[in-house]
Structures are given as C-alpha cells and as structure tokens.
N, CA, C and O of each residue as an XYZ file, in Angstrom:
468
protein
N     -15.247     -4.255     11.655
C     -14.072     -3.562     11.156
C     -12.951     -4.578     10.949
O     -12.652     -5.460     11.754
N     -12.241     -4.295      9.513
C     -11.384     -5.621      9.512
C      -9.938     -4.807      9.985
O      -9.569     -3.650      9.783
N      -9.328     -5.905     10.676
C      -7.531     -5.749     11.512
C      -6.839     -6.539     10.755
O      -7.260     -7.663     10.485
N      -5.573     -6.039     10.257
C      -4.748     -6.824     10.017
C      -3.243     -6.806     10.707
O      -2.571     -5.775     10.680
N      -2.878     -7.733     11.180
C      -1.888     -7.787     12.229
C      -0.392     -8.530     11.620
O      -0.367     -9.718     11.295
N       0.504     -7.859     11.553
C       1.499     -8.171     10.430
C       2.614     -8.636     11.964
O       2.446     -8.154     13.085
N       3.416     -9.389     11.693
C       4.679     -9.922     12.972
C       5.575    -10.918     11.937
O       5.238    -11.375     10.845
N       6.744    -11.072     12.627
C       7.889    -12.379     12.211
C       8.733    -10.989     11.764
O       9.786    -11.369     11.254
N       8.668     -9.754     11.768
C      10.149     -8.956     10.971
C      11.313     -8.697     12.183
O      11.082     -8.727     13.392
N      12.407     -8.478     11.644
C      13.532     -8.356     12.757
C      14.577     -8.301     11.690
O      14.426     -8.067     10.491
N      16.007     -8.644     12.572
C      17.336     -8.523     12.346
C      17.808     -9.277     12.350
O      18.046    -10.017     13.304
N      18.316     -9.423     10.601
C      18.679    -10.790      9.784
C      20.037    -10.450      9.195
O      20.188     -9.336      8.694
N      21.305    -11.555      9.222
C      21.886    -10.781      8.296
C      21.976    -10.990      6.987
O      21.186    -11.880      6.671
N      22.756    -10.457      5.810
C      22.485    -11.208      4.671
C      22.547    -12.179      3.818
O      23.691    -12.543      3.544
N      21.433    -12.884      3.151
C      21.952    -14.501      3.107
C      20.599    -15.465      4.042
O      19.994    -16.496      3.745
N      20.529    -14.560      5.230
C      19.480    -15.555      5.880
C      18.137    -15.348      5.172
O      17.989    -15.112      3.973
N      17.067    -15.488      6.215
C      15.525    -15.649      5.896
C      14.508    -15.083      6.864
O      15.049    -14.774      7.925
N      13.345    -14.874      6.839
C      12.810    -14.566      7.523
C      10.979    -14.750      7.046
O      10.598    -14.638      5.881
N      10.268    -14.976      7.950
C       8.600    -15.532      7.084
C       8.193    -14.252      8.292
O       8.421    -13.963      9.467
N       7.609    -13.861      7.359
C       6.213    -12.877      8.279
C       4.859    -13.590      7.706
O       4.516    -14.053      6.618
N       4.326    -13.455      8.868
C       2.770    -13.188      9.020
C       2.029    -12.224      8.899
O       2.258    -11.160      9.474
N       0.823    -12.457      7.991
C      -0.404    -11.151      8.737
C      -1.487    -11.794      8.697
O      -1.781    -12.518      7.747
N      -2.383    -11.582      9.938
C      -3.613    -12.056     10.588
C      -4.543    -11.374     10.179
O      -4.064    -10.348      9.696
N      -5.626    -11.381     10.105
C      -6.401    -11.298      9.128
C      -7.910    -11.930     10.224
O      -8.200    -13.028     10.698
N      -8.729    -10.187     10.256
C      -9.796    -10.662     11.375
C     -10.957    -11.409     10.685
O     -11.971    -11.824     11.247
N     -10.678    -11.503      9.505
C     -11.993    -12.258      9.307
C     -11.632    -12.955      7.984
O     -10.640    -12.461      7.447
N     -12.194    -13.975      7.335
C     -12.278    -14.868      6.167
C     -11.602    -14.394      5.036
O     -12.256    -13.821      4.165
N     -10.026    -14.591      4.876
C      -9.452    -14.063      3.561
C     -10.062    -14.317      2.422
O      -9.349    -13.924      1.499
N     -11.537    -15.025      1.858
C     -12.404    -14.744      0.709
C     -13.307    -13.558      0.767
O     -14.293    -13.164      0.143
N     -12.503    -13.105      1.866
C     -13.780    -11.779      1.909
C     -12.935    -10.564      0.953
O     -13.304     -9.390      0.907
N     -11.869    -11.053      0.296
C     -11.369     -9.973     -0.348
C     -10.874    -10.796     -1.794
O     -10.695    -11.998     -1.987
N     -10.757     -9.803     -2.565
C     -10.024    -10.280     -3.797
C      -8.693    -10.346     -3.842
O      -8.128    -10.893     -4.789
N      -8.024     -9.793     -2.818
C      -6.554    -10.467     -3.173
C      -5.734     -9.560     -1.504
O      -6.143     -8.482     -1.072
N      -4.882    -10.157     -1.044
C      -4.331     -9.574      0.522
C      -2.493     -9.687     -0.837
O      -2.440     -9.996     -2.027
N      -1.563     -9.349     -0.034
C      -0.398     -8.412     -0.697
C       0.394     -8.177      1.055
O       0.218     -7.945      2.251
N       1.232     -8.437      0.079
C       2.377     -7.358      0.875
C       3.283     -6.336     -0.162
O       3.700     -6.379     -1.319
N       3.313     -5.504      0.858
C       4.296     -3.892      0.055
C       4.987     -4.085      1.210
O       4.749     -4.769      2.205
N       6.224     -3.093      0.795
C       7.409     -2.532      1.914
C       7.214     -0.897      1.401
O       6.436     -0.595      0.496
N       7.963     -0.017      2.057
C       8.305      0.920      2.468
C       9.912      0.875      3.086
O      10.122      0.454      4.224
N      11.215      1.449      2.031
C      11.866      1.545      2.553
C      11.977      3.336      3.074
O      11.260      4.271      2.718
N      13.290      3.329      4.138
C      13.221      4.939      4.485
C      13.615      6.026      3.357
O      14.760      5.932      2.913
N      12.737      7.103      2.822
C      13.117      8.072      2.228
C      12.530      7.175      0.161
O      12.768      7.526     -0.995
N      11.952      6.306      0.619
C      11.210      5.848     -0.955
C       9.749      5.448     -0.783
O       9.233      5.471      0.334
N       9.183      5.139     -1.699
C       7.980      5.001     -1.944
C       7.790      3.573     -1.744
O       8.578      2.639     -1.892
N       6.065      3.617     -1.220
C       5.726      2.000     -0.899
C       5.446      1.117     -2.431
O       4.858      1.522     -3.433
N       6.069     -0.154     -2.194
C       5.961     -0.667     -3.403
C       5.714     -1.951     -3.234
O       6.475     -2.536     -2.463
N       4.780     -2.625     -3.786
C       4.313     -4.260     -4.617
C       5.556     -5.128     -3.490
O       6.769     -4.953     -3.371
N       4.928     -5.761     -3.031
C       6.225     -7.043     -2.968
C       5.228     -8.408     -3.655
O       5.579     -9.083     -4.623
N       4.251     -8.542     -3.067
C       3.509     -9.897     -3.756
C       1.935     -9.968     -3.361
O       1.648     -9.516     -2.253
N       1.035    -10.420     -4.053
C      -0.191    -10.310     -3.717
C      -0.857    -12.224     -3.731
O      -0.066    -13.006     -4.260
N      -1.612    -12.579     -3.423
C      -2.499    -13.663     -3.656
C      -4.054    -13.816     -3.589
O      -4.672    -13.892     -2.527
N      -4.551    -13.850     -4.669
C      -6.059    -14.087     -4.840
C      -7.154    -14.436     -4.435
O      -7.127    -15.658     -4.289
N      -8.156    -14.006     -4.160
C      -8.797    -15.150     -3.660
C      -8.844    -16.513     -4.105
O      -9.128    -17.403     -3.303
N      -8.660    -16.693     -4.984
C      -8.897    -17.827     -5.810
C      -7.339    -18.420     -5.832
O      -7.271    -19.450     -6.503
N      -6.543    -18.156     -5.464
C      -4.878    -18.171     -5.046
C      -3.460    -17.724     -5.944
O      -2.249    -17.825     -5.752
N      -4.475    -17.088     -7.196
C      -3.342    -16.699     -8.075
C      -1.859    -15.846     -7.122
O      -1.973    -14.984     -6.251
N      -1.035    -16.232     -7.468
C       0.030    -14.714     -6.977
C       0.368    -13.850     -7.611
O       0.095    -13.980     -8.804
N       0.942    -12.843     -7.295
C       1.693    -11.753     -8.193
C       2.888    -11.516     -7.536
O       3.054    -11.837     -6.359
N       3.740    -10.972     -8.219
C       5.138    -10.746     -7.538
C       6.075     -9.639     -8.516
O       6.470     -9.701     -9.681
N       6.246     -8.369     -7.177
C       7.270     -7.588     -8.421
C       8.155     -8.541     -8.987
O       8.257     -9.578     -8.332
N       8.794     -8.471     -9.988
C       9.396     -9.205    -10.761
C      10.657     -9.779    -10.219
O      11.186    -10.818    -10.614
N      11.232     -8.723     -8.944
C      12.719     -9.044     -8.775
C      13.208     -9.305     -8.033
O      14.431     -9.262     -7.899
N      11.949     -9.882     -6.853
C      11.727    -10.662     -6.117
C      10.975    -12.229     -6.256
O      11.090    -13.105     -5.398
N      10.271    -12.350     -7.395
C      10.124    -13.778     -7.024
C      10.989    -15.041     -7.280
O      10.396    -16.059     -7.638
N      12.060    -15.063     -7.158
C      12.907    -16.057     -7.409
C      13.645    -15.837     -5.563
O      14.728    -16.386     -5.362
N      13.091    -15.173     -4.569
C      13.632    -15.250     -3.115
C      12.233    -15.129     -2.268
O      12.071    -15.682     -1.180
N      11.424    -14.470     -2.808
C       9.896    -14.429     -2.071
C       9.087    -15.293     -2.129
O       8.885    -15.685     -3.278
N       8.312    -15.951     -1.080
C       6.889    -16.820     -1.539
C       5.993    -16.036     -0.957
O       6.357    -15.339     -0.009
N       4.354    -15.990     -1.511
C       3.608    -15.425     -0.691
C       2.941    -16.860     -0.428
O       3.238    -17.727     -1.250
N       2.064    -17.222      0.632
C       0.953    -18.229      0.875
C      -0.088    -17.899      1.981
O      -0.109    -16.892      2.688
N      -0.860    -18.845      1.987
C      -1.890    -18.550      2.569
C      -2.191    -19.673      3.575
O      -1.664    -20.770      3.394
N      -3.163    -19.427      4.827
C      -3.621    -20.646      5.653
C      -4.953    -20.053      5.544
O      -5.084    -19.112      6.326
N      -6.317    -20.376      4.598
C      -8.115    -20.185      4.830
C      -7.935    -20.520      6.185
O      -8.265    -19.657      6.997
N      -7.586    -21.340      6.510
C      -8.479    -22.034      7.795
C      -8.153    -21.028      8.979
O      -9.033    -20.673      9.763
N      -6.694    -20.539      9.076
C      -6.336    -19.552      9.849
C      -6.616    -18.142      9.698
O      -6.588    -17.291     10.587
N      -6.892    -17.985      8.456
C      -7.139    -16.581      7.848
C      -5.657    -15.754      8.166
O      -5.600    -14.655      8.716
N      -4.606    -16.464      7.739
C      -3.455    -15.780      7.841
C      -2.304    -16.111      6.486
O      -2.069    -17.205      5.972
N      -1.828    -15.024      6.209
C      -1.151    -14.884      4.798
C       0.263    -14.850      4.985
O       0.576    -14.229      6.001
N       1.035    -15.227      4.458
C       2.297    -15.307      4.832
C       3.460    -14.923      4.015
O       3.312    -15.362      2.874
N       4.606    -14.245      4.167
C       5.428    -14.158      3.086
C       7.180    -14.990      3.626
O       7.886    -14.484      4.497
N       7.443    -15.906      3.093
C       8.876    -16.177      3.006
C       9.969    -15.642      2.307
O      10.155    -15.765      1.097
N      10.643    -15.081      3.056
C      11.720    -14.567      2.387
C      13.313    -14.877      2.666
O      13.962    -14.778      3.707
N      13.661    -15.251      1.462
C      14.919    -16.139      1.492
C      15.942    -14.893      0.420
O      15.681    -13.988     -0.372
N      17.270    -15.584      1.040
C      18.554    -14.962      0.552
C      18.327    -13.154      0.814
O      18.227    -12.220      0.018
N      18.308    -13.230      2.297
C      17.880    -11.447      1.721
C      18.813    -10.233      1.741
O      19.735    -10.306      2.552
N      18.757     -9.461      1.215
C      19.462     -8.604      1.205
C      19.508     -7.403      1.841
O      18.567     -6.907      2.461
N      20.933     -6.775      1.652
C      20.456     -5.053      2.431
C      19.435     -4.528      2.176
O      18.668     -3.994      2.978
N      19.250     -4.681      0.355
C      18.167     -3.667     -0.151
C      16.843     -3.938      0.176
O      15.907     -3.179     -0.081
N      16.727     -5.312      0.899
C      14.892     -5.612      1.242
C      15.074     -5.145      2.449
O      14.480     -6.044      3.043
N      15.526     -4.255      3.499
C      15.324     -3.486      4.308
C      14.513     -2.294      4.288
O      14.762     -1.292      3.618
N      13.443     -2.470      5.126
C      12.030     -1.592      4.698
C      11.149     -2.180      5.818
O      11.268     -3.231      6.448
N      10.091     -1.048      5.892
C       8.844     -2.089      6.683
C       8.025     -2.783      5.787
O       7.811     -2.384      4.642
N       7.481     -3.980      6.348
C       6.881     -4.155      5.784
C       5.421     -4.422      5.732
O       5.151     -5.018      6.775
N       4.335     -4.263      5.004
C       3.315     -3.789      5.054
C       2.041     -5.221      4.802
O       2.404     -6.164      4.099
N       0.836     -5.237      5.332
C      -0.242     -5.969      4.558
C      -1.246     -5.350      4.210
O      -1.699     -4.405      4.855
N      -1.721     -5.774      3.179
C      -2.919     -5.003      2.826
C      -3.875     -6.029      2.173
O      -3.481     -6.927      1.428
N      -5.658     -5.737      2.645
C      -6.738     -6.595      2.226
C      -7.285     -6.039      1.284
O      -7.522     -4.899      1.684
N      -7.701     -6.166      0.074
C      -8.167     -5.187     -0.626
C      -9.526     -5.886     -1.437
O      -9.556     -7.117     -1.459
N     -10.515     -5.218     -2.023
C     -12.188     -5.472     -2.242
C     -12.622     -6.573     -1.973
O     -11.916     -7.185     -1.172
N     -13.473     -7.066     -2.304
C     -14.703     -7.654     -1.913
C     -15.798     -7.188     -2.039
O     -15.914     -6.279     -2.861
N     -16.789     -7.555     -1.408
C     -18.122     -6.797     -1.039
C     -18.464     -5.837     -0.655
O     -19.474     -5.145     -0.787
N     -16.800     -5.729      0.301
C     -16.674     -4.577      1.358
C     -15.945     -3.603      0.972
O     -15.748     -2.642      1.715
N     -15.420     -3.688     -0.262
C     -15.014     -2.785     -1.076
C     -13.462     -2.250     -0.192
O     -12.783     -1.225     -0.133
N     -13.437     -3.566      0.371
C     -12.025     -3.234      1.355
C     -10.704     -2.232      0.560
O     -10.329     -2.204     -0.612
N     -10.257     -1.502      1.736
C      -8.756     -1.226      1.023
C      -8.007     -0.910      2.614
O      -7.891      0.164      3.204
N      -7.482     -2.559      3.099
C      -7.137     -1.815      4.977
C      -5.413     -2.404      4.848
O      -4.883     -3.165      4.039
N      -4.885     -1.669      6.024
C      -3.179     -1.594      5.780
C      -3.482     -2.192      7.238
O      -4.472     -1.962      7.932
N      -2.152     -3.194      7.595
C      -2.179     -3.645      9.041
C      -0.695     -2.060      9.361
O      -0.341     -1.038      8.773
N      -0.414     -2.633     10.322
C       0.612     -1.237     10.822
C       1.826     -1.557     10.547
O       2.722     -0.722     10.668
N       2.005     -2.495     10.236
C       3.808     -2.799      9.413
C       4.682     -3.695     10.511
O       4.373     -3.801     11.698
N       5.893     -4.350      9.846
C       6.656     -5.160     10.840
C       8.004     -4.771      9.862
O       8.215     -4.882      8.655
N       8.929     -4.177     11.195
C      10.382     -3.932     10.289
C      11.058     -5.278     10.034
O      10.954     -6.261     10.767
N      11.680     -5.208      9.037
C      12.775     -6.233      8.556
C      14.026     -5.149      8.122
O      14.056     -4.185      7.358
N      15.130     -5.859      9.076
C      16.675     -5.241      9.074
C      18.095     -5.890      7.978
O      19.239     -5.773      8.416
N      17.991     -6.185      7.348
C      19.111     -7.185      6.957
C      20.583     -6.358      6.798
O      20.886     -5.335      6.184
N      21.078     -6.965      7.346
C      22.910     -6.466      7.959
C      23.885     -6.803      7.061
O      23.990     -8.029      7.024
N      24.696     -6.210      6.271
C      25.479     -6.895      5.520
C      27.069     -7.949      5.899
O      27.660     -8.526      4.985
C-alpha cells in the first residue's frame, strides 16, 4: 500500500518562504507524475504543480514565478518551495501519486500553510 507523508507547513508571514515535503513509500517511478494541490477553506482543491516521471513540471500558471516543485529518486521524496508568499496561498496543502502500473491515484493527509499579512 503506497503512504504519502506531506510535513514543512506552518506560520509564515508574508513575503517569507516555506519548502514542504512529501515522502513517498516507495520508488517515485512507480508513478507518472506526484503534484501538489491545496485546498483553501470554503473552495475547491486545485493544481499547485506536478513533476513527471521523467521530470517534466507543470504549474498552475500563477504560481510558477514563486513555486518550485523537485524531486530527490534516491529519497523518494518530492518537494515544493515556496517563496514570496502570500495570504492567498493559505490552504492545506496536499500530495498526490498518481498511475503507473498501479494505476495509482493516493492523497497523503495534508500539511497546513498559514501566511499572516
């Protein structure tokens, strides 16, 4: 059964940064692409950035000029940096592994990020 274990969110104010992690129980080529979404309160979960197996990224649009997504194979852990942030990236935030072989589609349980104005 694959786990994904998301940590690094907290209370930032705005302007700073913050990198989350998500762990990842087994070989990130075991999927075609891991992502992060947020969830803010009272809206819908949405795209923040994805990376490939093969390492392409994706990125909602209006975030990638403050977001990086990356990766460690060797650790099997995915990472997102997030710089200059704002009130509005206040949300949880989410990982997700998605196909492969295993036809994956798994959510880790989320890590809040607060940013204070």
């Amino acid at each position: 059964q694959v786990h994904l274990v998301e940590s690094g969110g907290g209370l930032v104010q705005a302007g700073g940064s913050l990198r989350l992690s998500c762990e990842v129980s087994e070989s990130i080529f075991s999927f075609n692409h891991i992502g992060w979404y947020r969830q803010a309160v009272g809206k819908q979960r949405e795209l923040v950035a994805t990376i490939t197996s093969t390492g392409t990224t994706n990125y909602a649009g209006s975030l990638m000029d403050r977001f990086t997504i990356s990766r460690d194979s060797a650790k099997n852990m995915v990472y997102l940096q997030m710089n200059s942030l704002k009130p509005e990236d206040t949300a949880v935030y989410y990982c997700n592994a998605r196909g492969g072989a295993g036809g994956y589609d798994v959510w880790g349980q989320g890590t809040q990020v607060s940013v204070s104005s």
